[in-house]
N, C-alpha and C positions, 0 to 999 in steps of 0.2 A: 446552402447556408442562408435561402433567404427569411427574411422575416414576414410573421404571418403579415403583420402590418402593411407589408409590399403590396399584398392582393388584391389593392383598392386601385393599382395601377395599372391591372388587368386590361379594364375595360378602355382605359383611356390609351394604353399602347395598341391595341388593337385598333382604333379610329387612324393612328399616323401611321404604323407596322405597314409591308406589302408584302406579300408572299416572296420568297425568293431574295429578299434580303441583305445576300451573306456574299463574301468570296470563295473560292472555292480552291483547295493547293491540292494536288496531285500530290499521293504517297513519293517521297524519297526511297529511291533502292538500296537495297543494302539488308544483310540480316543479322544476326545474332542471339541466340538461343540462350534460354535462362530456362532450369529444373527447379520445380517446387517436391516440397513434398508431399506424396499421392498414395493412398489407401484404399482404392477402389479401380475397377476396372479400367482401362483408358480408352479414352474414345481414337486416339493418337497417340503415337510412342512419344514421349518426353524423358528424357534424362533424367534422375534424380540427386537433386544437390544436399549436400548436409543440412541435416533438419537442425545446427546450430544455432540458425538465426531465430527459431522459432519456439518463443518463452513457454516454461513449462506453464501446465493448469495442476490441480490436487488432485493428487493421486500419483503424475508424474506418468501419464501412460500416455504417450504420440497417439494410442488406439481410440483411445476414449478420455477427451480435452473435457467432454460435456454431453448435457443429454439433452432429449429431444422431450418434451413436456405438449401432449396435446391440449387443445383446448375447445370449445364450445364456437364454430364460425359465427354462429349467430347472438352469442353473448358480445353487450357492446362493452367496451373499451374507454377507459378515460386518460388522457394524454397529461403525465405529472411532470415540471419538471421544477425540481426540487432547487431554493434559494442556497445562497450559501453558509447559511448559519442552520440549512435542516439537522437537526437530531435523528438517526436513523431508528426507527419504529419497527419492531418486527410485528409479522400479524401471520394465523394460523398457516397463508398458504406458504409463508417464506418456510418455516418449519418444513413443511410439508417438499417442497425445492429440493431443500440441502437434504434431505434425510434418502429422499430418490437418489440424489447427487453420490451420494456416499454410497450407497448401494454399488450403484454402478460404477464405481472408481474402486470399491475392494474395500474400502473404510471401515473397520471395525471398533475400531478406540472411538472413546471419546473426543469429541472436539467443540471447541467455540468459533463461532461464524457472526459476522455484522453483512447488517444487508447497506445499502446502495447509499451515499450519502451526498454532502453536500454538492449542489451542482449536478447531478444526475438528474436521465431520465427515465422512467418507466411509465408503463399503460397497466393502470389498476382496474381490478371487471368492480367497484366500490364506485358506484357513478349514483348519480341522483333520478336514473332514471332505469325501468327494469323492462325498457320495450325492446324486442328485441333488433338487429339489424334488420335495417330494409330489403338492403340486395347482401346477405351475408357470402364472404369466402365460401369455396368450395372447404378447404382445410385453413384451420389458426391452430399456432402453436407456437409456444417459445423454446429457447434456446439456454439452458444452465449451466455454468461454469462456476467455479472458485478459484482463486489465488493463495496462496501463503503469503500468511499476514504476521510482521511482530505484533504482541503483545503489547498492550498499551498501559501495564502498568504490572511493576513488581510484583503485584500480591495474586495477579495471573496466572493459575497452574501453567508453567510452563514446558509441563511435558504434551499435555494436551495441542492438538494440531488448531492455530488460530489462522480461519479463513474469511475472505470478504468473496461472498458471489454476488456473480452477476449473470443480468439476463438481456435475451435479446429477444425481440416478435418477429412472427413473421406470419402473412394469408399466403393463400397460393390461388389461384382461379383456373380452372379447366379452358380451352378453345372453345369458341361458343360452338356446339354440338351440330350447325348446318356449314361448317366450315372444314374445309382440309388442312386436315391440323400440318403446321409446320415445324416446331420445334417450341422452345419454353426460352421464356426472358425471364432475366437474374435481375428484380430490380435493386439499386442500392440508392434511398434518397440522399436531399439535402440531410441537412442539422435538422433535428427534431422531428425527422418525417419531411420537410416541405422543400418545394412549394404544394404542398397537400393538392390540391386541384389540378395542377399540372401534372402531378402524378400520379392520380385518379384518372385524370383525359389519356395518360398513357396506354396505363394498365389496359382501360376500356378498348380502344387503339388495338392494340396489340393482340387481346383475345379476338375482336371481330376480325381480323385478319388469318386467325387459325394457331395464334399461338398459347401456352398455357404460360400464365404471369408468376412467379415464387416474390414477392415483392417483401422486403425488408420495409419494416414501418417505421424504424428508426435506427441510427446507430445502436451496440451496448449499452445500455444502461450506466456505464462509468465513462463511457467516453468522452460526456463531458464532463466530469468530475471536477470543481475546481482547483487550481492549484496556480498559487502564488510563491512566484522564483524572485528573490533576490539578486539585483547584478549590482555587484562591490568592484571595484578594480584590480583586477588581479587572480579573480574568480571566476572569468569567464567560461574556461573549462569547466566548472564543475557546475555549471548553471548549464551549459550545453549538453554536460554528461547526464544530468539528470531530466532535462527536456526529452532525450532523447529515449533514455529507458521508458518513461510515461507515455510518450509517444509510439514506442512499438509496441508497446502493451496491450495501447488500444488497438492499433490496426490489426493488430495479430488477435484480437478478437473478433474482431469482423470477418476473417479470414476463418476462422473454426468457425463462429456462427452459419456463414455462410454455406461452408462444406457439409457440414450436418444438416440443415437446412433442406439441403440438395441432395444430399443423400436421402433422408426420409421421404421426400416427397418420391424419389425415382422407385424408393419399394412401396410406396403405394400408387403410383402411375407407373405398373410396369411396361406399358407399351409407348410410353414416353424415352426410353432410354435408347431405343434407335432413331431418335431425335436431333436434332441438333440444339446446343445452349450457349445464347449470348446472354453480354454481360452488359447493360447499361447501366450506368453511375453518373447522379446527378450533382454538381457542387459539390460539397463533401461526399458524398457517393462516388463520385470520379476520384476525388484525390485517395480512395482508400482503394479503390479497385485494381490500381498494376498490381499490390500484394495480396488482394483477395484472390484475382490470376494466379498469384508466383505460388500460390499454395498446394493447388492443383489444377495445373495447368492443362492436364491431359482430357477436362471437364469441356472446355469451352472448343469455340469454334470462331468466335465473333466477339467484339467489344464498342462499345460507344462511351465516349465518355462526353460530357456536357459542363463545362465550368470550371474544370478542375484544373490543380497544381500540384506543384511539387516542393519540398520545402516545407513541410508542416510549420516549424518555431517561426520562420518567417510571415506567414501569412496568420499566423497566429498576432503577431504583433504587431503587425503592417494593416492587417484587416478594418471594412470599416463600422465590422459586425461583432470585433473583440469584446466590447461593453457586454453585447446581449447577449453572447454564447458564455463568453466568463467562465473559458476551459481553461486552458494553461496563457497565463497573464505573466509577464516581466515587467518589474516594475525597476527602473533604470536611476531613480532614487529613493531608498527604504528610510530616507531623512525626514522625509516629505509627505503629509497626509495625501498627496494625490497622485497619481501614478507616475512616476518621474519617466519623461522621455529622455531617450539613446542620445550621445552626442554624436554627430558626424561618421560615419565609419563605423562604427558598436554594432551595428545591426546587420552589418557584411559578415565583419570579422566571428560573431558569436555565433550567427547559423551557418558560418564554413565551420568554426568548431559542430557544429548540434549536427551535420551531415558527417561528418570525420563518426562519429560516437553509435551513429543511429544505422538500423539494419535494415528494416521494412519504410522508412523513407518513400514512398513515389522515387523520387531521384534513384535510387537505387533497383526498385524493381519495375520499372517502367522499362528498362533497356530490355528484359527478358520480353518483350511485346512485339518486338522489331521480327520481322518475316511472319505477323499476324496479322488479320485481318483488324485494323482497328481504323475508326474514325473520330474525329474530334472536333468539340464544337467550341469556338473560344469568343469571349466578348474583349473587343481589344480596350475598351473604357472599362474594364470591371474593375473594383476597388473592395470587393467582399471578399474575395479570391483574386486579389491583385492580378491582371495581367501579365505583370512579367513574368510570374511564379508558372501561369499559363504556360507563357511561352517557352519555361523553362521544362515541363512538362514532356509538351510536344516534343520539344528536343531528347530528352531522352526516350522517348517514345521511339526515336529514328525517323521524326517529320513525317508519320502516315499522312494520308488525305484528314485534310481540315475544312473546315467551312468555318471564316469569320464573318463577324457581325459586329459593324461602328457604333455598338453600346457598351451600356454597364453588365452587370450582376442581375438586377430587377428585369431588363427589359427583354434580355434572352429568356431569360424563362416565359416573360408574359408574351413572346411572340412565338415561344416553341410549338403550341398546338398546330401552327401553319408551317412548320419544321417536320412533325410528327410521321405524316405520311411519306414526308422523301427519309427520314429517317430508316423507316420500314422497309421500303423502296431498296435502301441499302443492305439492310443486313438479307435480306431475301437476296441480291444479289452476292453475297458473300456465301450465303449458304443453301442459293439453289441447289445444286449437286448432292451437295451432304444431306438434303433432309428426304432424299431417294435411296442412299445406300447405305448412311454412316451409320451406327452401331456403336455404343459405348463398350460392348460387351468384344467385340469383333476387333478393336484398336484401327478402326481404319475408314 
């Protein structure tokens, strides 16, 4: 979640920063198994839980949520992220999306579709510049989906299927080619892609060490969509109820994004699939990650998570980045031209209702983590990602090994390049063994 504007504090953290930092907690023992649901081979046996928690896409088929759209690695990209009064514009390739979309979902009928709207974001190849990338992906491609949408007005044919899609990007990078390859990292950033540079030094990081990068470049497309909740008195349930459907909505997009994602890429790097795959998640990245996990769990072997929480409505409201993400906002008096703050207590009581209501929560699928290998990096001063939410994280995580660090939000990311390599250090250690015999195909 942090803002590009941070990046000017790069250089100045780095003069005070020292290598090494942090504190260090030794996992708590203890375990507990949580089943996602799984459509592909399993690297490890996993249970499968009812795919109820997990919102339909159009079409209604668990098989095919969405489709995999290639693109051009070397075609550059321009970063939108849409105000909240945007007008959605459709333009030849949205067409071009949904009509693939429907193909593949069985669609015959007619239908109406709106593409992405206010508060969203996407990466348009419509830039003012047609050079190509410098160091382009090995593979880019996104990710399609649609929802059922009502109609937004009587005169509507209303037998026609009304849908909003959305999409998601994603490069992939190969191991550099003088290195013994180790396995592939799942990356999921902050909000918007960032801290862009940090996770650029990753990526980079990560391939020279032998591993192949699948890096998400931003949340969906709707995830930040904005949306303004009224709290009246007496309505707090259905302010909670509705935080909460919005909220699974998105993370259970990132969770199909990501799977598909992962799947394409494994049919076209078949000898990556007796590999091992972790999953690192940055700021928003971490907090969407236990349910990217819960989805198919029998994929991973390893997880890092970096800044994250649990509690989405609360750090939503709490955060000191709500202004400029401007995703799902409460406004605690609808009297008042300016955002009315919570009184005393409202802001307990209304995210224990939004956790009651809510499926994919962190809080809820973080526990399915417990007997994995996970590490966690927390800032105990952070206020973009509230620390407490942190710590409430970790806890349902089952307190694996943590490593804190007595800053904010800003300063972990701007010290993480000197994190990076004991980072790597770790997940090699979790998955020396595995990336000598483990086999996605083999379950073991």
């Amino acid at each position: 979640m942090m803002k590009p504007a941070t990046r000017s504090v790069f250089l100045c953290a780095f003069m005070v920063l020292v290598a090494g930092c942090r504190a260090v907690h030794a996992p708590a023992m203890g375990a507990q198994s949580y089943a996602g649901d799984t459509s592909i081979a399993p690297r490890h046996q996993v249970k499968n839980s009812s795919a109820s928690i997990w919102p339909s896409r159009w079409g209604d088929n668990p098989e095919v949520r969405g489709i995999i759209i290639e693109m051009d690695p070397a075609k550059r990209l321009r970063a939108v992220h849409y105000g909240r009064h945007h007008q959605g514009r459709t333009a030849p390739n949205d067409y071009e999306d949904v009509a693939k979309l429907a193909a593949a979902v069985g669609i015959e009928s007619a239908f109406n579709f709106k593409v992405e709207g206010p508060g969203s974001f996407i990466f348009s190849e419509n830039t003012l510049s047609d050079q190509p990338v410098s160091d382009p992906p090995d593979l880019a491609f996104r990710y399609v989906s649609a929802q059922q949408a009502q109609p937004e007005s009587a005169s509507i044919d209303a037998d026609k299927d009304h849908i909003e899609i959305e999409r998601t990007w994603f490069t992939y990078r190969d191991p550099r080619p003088d290195r013994e390859v180790r396995g592939t990292l799942v990356l999921l950033p902050g909000m918007f892609g960032t801290p862009e540079p940090i996770v650029d030094a990753t990526e980079r990081y990560f391939t020279s060490k032998g591993y192949a990068v699948l890096r998400m470049l931003s949340h969906p497309s709707r995830y930040t969509q904005h949306l303004m909740l009224q709290y009246l008195d007496g309505k707090g349930d259905d302010v909670a109820s509705q935080a909460a459907e919005v909220a699974d909505q998105r993370v259970a997009e990132c969770a199909y994004a990501t799977d598909a994602a992962l799947k394409h890429v494994m049919s076209k790097r078949e000898d990556m699939r007796d590999k091992p795959i972790v999953l690192l998640g940055m700021s928003g990245g971490a907090m969407a990650l236990p349910s990217v996990y819960a989805y198919a769990p029998e994929h991973y072997d390893a997880a890092v998570l970096i800044a994250g929480g649990a509690n989405f409505l609360k750090i939503m409201i709490e955060s000191n980045y709500k202004s400029w993400i401007d995703a799902i906002l409460v406004d605690f008096d609808p009297s008042s031209d300016q955002l009315g703050k919570p009184e005393p207590g409202v802001v307990d009581t209304l995210t224990s209702l939004y956790l009651e209501h809510a499926k994919l929560d962190a809080y809820h699928s973080a526990p399915g983590m417990r007997d994995f290998p996970v590490l966690v990096l927390h800032a105990t001063s952070d206020k973009a990602v509230p620390a407490s939410t942190g710590d409430l994280l970790y806890e349902r995580l089952g307190k694996p090994e943590r490593w804190t660090y007595p800053f904010g939000h800003e300063i972990i990311f701007a010290s993480l390049p000197t994190q990076i390599p004991k980072i790597e250090a770790w997940v090699h250690e979790q998955i020396g063994s595995k990336d000598e015999g483990g086999s996605m195909n083999s379950g073991g």
